[in-house]
Every structure is written in structure tokens, then in C-alpha cells.
N, C-alpha and C positions, 0 to 999 in steps of 0.2 A: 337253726331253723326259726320260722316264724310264723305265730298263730295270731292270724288276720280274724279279726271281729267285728263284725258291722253292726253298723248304726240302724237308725229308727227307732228312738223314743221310747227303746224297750219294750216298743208294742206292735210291732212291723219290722219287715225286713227279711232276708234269707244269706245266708253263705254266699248264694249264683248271682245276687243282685249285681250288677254292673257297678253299684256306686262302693260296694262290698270287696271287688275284685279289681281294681282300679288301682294302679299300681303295681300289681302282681308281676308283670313282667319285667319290671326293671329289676325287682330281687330275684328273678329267675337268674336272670343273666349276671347279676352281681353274685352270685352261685350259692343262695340261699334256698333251702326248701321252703316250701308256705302250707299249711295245712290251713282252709279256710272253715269255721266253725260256725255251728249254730246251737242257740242256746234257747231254752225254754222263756215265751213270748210273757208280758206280763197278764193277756188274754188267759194265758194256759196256769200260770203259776205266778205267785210274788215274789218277792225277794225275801232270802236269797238264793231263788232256786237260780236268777243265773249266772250267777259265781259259780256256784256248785257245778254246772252243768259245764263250764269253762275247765275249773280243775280238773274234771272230770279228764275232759280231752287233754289238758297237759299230760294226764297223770297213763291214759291209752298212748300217747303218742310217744312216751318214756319204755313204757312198757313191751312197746312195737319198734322201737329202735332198730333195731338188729332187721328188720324184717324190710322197712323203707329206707335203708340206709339213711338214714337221720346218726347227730350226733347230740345225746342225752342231754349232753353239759353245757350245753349253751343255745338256750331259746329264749327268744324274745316275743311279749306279746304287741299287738298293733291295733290300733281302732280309730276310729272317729264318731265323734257325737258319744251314744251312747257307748257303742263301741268302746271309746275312747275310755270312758268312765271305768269301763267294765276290764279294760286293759291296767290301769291304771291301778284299781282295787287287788287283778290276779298280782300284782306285783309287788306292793306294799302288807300283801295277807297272807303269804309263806307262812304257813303252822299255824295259823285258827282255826282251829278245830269246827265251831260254828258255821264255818263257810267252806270248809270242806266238802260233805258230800260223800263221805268214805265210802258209802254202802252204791254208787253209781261206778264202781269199779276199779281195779287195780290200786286197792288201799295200800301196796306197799310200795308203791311209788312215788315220787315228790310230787309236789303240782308248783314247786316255786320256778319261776322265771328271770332267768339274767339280765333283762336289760328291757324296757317298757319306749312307745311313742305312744303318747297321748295327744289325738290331735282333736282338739274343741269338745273335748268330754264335760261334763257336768259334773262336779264333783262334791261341794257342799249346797244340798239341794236349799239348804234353809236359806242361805242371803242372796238367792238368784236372784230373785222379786227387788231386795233391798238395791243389788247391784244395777240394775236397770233403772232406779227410782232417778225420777229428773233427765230421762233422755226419751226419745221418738219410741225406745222399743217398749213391746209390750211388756206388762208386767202381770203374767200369767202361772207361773207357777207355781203359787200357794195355790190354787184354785185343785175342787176337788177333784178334777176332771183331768186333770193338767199328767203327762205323760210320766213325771213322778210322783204324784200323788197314784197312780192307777199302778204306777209298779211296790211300792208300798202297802195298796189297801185303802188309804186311807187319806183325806189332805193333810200333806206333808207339819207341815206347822201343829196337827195336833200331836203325832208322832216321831217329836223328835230323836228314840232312840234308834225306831226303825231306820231315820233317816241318816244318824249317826254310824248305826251299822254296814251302810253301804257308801259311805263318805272310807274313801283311800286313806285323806289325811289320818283319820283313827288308827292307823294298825303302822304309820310310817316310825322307824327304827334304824339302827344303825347299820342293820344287814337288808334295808332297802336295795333293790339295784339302780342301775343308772338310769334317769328317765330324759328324752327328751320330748317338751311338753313346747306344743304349736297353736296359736290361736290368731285369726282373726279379730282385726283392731272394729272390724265393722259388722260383728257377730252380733243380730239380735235374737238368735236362739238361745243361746250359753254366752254370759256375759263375759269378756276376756278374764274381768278380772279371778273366775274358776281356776285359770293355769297358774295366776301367781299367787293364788292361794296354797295351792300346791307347792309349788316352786319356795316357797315361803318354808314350807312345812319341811321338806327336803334336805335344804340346804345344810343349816343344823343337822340334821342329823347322818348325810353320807358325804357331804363337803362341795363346794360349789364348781369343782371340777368332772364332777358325777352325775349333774343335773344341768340341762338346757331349757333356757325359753326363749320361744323366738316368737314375737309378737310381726305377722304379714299384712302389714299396712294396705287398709282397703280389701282385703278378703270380708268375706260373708262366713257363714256356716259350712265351709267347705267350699271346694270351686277349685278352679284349673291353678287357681296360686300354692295349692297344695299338693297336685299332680304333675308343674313343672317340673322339666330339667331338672333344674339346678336343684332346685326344693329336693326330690328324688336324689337327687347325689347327696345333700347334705345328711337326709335321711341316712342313707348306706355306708355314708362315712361315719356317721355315729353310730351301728349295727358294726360297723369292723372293727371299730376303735372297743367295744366295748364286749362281742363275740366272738372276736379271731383272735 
């Protein structure tokens, strides 16, 4: 199965949103379940309420197996933008206890996830600003206001271990699962180079046939080059290769 997580800046957004649900039916049909989630806004709570609120749902969705004919042992999280971020962190933070969440339900169930898409997530909030420096895009988020500073508390750059704590890279290990991680060459939301930091981080440690980057020449922050065809097939081939 697969637990779809949408985007919006951590501060906006729903489960039903169209740009949330997009996609959904090619993994219908490629014979996956999708469970689409919502997680507490940074409006409502900081982080890390929403990892927690994420395990959370892994952790109901294990525990209801038997009931949605779901199979326990092989789910994959999915996101973009923040989403993505936040897919990316469920997957690298198997057994941190910090980011658990134990007391939001079904504490004797896992919250780890088999296999991760990360598509244009944010992931080391610190050198976003750096990575944009010397091109057209803006360079907005140290600012206090900025969509991770507001899910933190606080701007990012004074708090770096807040900022640490929700950075994937921190918690990546040799029982990572497999990620494939997708960006836009012409993203001025989340600078490309987010995925290959990742990807960087990865490699070393689950091997470079367990980790994908596919950098979509001329894509934005998302856009029909991520909801193609083929894009969607490659997707689904990498969920089999690495689910079934």
C-alpha cells in the first residue's frame, strides 16, 4: 500500500486537495491501496507534530490490516513539496522514539516504511537560501516568516537543531529503505540540489542500487512532468521492484 501525503508549505493543504490526490488512480490500477493522509498544519502545531501524526497513521493503518485488506509488510510513503519532505523523514526515522508520537495510537505497531518517493521535498532547510544564491530565484527561506521557519517556530537559521531534527538526512542508516527521489531542474521553490543531498546521504549507506534521482528537465515545483505517463510508470515500477 501507499500513504500519499500532500504538500503546502506545512501550512496549507488537505488529503482531498486535487494536487494531493493526483496520481491516485494509476496506483489503483497498478493494484496498490493508497490511504491519503492528513497531518497537523504548522498553524495548529510545530514540529514534530507532523511526523508524529504521520506514524501515527502508518502505525493505525498496520493495525487495521486485516480489516481493509491491506498487506502490513510492505508500504510505501509518497509526497511532494512538503509532503515529500515529510515522506522522506517517515522513512529514514524507523525507531526515534522523539518522532514517534506513541501516545496518538496503536503504540505496538511499527510506523517504519518499505520504500519512500520523494518528489521536490525540502529537506536540509539550512542551505535552501545558500542553494538558490546567484540565480533568478528567490532567496526566501531563512526569513522568519518563510513556510519553514513557521513550521519550526522560529527562523530557521537561529534554530538549527530544530532544523536538524526534521532534516531526513539525520536519522539516514543502513536499514534506510529504498528511495526514489524526483526534482525539477527549474524548481525555484526547493532548490534541486535538496534531492542530491539526499541522494548523497543515501547512497553510502543502503547502496546506489536502492536509491534513485531523476532530475525532469524543465519541470517547476511540480507540474504535469510529474503526473505523466511514463513518469507514473517509472514511479510504479520502482513501488514493484521494491513492494512485490
Amino acid at each position: 500500500m501507499v500513504v500519499s501525503i500532500h504538500g503546502g508549505g506545512f501550512m496549507m493543504g488537505d488529503k482531498a486537495d486535487p494536487m494531493g490526490t493526483s496520481g491516485v488512480d494509476q496506483l489503483l490500477a497498478a493494484g496498490y491501496a493508497v490511504a491519503a493522509t492528513n497531518y497537523r498544519l504548522s498553524g495548529e502545531a510545530l514540529a514534530p507534530a507532523q511526523i508524529q501524526d504521520l506514524k501515527a497513521a502508518v502505525r493505525f493503518l498496520r493495525a487495521s490490516a486485516a480489516t481493509y485488506a491491506l498487506d502490513p509488510a510492505h508500504i510505501a510513503a509518497w509526497g511532494g513539496s512538503a509532503g515529500g519532505s515529510l515522506a522522506a523523514l517517515l522513512g529514514t526515522s524507523c525507531g526515534v522514539a522523539e518522532l514517534e508520537g506513541a501516545d496518538l495510537g496503536n503504540a505496538d505497531q511499527s510506523s517504519c516504511v518499505q520504500a519512500v518517493v520523494d518528489w521536490f521535498g525540502p529537506i536540509d532547510f539550512l542551505q535552501m537560501d545558500q542553494q538558490f544564491a546567484g540565480t533568478s530565484c528567490p532567496q526566501t527561506h531563512d526569513a522568519a516568516d518563510s513556510p519553514e521557519s513557521q513550521l519550526l517556530g522560529a527562523a530557521i537559521q537561529t534554530v538549527p537543531d530544530k532544523a536538524k531534527m526534521v532534516n531526513a538526512i539525520t536519522y539516514v542508516s543502513a536499514t534506510s529503505p529504498p528511495f526514489l527521489i524526483q526534482h525539477g531542474t527549474a524548481d525555484c521553490n526547493v532548490p534541486p540540489q535538496q534531492g542530491q543531498l539526499l541522494y548523497d546521504a543515501l547512497v553510502p549507506a543502503i547502496g546506489a542500487d536502492m536509491v534513485t534521482l531523476n532530475f525532469i528537465e524543465g519541470a517547476g515545483h511540480g507540474g504535469a512532468e510529474f503526473l505523466s505517463d511514463a513518469n507514473m510508470q517509472a514511479l510504479i515500477g520502482f513501488l514493484d521492484a521494491h513492494l512485490k
